[in-house]
C-alpha positions in Angstrom: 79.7 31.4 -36.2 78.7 30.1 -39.5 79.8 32.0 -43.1 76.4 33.9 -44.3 75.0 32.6 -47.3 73.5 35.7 -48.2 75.2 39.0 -47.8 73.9 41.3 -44.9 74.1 45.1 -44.7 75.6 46.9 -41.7 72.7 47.4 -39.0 72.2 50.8 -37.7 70.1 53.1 -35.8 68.3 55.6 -36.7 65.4 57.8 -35.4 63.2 57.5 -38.5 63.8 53.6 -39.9 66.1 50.8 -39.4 66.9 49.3 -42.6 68.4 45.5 -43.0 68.7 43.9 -46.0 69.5 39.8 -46.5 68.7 38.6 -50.0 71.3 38.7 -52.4 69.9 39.7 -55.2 69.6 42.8 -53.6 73.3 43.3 -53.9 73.0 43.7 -57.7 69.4 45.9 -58.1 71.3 49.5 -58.2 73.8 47.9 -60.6 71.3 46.5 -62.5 69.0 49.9 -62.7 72.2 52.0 -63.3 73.0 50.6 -66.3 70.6 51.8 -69.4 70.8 49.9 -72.7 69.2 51.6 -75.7 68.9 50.3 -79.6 72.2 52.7 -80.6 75.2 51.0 -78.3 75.7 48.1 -80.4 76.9 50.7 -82.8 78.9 52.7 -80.4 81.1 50.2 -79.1 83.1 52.3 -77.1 80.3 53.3 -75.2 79.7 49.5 -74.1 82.8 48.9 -73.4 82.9 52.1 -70.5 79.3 51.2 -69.6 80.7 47.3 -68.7 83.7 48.5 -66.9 82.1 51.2 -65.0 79.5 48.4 -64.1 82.0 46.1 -63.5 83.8 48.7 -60.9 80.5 49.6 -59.0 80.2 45.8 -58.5 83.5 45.3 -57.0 83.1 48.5 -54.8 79.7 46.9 -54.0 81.0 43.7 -52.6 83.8 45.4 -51.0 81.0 47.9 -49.0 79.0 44.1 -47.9 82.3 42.6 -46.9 82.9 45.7 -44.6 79.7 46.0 -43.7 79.4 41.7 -42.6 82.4 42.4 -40.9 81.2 45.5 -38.8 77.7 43.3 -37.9 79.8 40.4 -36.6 81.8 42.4 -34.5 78.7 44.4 -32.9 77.0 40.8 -32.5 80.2 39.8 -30.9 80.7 42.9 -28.8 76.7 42.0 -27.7 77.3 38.4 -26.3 80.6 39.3 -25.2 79.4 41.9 -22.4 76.1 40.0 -21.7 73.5 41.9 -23.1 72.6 38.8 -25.4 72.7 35.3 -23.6 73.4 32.4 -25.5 71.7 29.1 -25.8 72.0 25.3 -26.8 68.9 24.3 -29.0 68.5 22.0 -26.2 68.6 24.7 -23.6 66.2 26.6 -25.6 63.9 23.4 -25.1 63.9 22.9 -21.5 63.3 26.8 -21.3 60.1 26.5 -23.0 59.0 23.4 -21.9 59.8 23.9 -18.4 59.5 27.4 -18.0 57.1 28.4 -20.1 59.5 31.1 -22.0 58.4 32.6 -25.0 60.4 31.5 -27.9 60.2 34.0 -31.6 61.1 32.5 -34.5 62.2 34.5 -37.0 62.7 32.7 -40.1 61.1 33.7 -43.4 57.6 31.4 -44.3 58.8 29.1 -46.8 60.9 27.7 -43.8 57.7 28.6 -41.0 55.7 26.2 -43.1 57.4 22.8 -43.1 58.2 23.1 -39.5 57.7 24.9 -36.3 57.7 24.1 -33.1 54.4 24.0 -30.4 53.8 26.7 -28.9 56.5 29.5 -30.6 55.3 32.7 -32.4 56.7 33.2 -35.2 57.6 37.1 -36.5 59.7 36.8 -39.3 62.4 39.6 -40.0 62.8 38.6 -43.5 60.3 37.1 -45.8 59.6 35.8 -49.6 59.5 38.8 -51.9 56.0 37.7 -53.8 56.5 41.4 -55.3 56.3 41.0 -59.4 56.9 44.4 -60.4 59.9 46.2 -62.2 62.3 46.9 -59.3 61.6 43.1 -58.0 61.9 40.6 -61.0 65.7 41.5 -61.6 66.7 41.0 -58.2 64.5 37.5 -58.3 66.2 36.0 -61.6 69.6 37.6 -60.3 68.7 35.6 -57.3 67.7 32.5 -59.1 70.7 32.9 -61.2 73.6 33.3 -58.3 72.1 29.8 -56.7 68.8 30.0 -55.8 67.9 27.3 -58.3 70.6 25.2 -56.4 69.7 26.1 -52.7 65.7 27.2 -53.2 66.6 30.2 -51.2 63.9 32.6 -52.5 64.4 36.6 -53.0 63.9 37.7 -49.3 63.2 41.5 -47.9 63.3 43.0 -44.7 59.7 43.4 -42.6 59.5 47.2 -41.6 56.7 46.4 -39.3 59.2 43.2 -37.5 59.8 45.2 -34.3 56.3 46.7 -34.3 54.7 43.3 -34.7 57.0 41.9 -31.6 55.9 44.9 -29.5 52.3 43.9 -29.9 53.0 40.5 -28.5 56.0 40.9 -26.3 56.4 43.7 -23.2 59.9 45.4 -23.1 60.8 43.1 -19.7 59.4 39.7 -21.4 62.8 37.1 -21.2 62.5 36.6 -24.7 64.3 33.5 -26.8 65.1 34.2 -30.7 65.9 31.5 -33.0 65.9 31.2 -36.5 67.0 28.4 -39.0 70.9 28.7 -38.7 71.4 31.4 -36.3 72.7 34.4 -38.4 68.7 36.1 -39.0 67.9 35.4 -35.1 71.1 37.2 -34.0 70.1 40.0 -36.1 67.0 40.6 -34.5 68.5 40.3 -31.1 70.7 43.3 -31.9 67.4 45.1 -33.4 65.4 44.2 -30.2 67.7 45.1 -27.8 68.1 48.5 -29.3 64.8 49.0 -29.4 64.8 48.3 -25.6 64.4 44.5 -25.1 66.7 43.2 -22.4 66.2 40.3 -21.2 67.0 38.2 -24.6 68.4 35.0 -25.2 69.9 33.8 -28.9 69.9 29.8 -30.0 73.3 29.0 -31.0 73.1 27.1 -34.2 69.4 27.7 -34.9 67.3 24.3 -35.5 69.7 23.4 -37.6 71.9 22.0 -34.8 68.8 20.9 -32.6 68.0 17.3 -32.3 64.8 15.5 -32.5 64.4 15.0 -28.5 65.5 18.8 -27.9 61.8 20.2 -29.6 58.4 19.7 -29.6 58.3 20.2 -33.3 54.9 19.8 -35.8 55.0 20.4 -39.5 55.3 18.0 -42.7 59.0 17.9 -42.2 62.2 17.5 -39.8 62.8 20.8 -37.9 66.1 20.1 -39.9 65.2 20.6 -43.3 63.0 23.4 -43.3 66.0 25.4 -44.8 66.7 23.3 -47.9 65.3 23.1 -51.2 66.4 23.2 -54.9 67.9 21.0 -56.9 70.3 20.0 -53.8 67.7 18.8 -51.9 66.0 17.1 -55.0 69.6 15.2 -55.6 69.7 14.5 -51.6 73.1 16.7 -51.8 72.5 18.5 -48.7 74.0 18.2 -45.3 71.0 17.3 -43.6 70.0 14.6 -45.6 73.9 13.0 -45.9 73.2 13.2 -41.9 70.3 11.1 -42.1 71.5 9.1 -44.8 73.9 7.3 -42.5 71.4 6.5 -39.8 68.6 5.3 -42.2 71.2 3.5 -44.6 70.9 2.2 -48.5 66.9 2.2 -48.5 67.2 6.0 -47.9 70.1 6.9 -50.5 68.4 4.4 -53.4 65.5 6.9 -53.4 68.2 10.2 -54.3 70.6 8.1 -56.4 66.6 6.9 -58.4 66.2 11.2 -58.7 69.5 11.5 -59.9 69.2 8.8 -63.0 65.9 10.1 -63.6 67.3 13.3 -64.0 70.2 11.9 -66.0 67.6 10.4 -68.8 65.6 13.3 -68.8 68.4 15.9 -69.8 69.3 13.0 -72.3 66.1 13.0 -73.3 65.7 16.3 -74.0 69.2 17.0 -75.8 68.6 13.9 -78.4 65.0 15.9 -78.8 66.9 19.0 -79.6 68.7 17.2 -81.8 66.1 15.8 -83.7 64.2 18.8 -84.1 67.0 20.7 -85.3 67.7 18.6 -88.2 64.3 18.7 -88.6 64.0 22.2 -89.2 67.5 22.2 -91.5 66.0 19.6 -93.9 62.6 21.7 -94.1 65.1 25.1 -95.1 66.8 22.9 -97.5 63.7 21.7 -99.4 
């Protein structure tokens, strides 16, 4: 099972609400909103100093409480394919399921990856999805998002949908055989262990999400390759991704001249832009000096 690149709370039950949360900014909002800066600590000192090291220790014990909590997810998810209550399939399985048999397949996956590729026929629910939120609790998490490799990755500030297993049961009876999938595999499995609590049974998980399907294994529509709907950022931009090494080598030179063009473009333009600086620094020291 592939590493998370976004940290994942423990999943539980509860009468009232299940919660899940998979953005990482997230991880840093009660830090952030716990600590309260005002005009007089620069001249209390002291006070920073506890205020950073209490801050500093509530981060730790936060990444310690994700680690456990990661840990406690994989080995329910484990625990669930282990005794058969989640069947696993091949992307390619997954195909000949809904091609042939006419299974339903949910995809799960947020919109900014819904939107540049999907394939015929699925219906898509997603459990997590962009954050468009622009209020006072939101924008921290978004540039602590940004900031932790979100402008390397394009992985936007994601939040759980509340009304996910609601939205299913309009569409899907408790008996439906039911195939989830998602981008890498990690969302979809988490909303097999959310559906069969909530009394799905007959569910099957795709291994590897479209990430590890093939182009034969889909009937796929969109702008884009079923494989690159998760990518964006500066590392696709550069052509630094994965996916696009892996298509590199089958489509040869004409395919990596266009990335290594981005990359000296990108080059002269952050020349560009520091001679500029330059310039219009000395600029403004010869107009203080006269």
């Amino acid at each position: 099972m592939e590493a998370l690149s976004l940290p994942i709370n423990t999943l539980t039950n509860s009468s009232a609400k299940q919660h899940i949360y998979l953005s990482a900014s997230s991880n840093y909002a009660s830090v952030s909103s716990s600590l309260q800066l005002n005009p007089s600590l620069p001249t209390r000192p002291l006070t920073l100093r506890k205020s950073a090291v209490r801050v500093q220790a509530e981060n730790e014990d936060f990444e310690l409480k994700q680690m456990r909590d990661m840990a406690a997810a994989r080995k329910r998810w484990e625990a669930l394919i282990r005794d058969g209550k989640i069947k696993v399939l091949t992307p390619r399985e997954a195909g000949y399921a809904v091609q042939l048999s006419n299974k339903p397949l949910l995809d799960v996956r947020p919109s900014n990856e819904h939107k540049k590729a999907w394939v015929r026929a699925s219906t898509w629910i997603p459990i997590f999805d962009v954050d468009n939120k622009l209020d006072f609790g939101t924008i921290p998490r978004k540039v602590t998002s940004f900031v932790m490799g979100g402008w390397w990755s394009g992985m936007p500030t994601l939040s759980y949908d509340s009304q996910f297993l609601a939205k299913v049961e309009e569409k899907f009876p408790k008996d439906a055989e039911l195939i989830v999938v998602c981008q890498k595999g990690l969302r979809s499995l988490a909303a097999c262990e959310l559906l069969y609590n909530a009394g799905y049974k007959n569910l099957f998980w795709v291994q590897g999400g479209y990430e590890a399907a093939e182009e034969e294994d889909l009937i796929v529509e969109g702008p884009m390759p079923l494989k690159f709907a998760g990518i964006g950022g500066v590392s696709e931009f550069l052509g630094w991704t994965d996916q696009q090494r892996a298509a590199a080598a089958k489509e040869g030179w004409g395919y990596r001249l266009v990335f290594s063009a981005r990359l000296i473009g990108l080059i002269l333009v952050v020349d560009a832009l520091y001679i500029g600086a330059q310039q219009i620094g000395r600029y403004l020291q010869d107009i203080r000096t006269h």
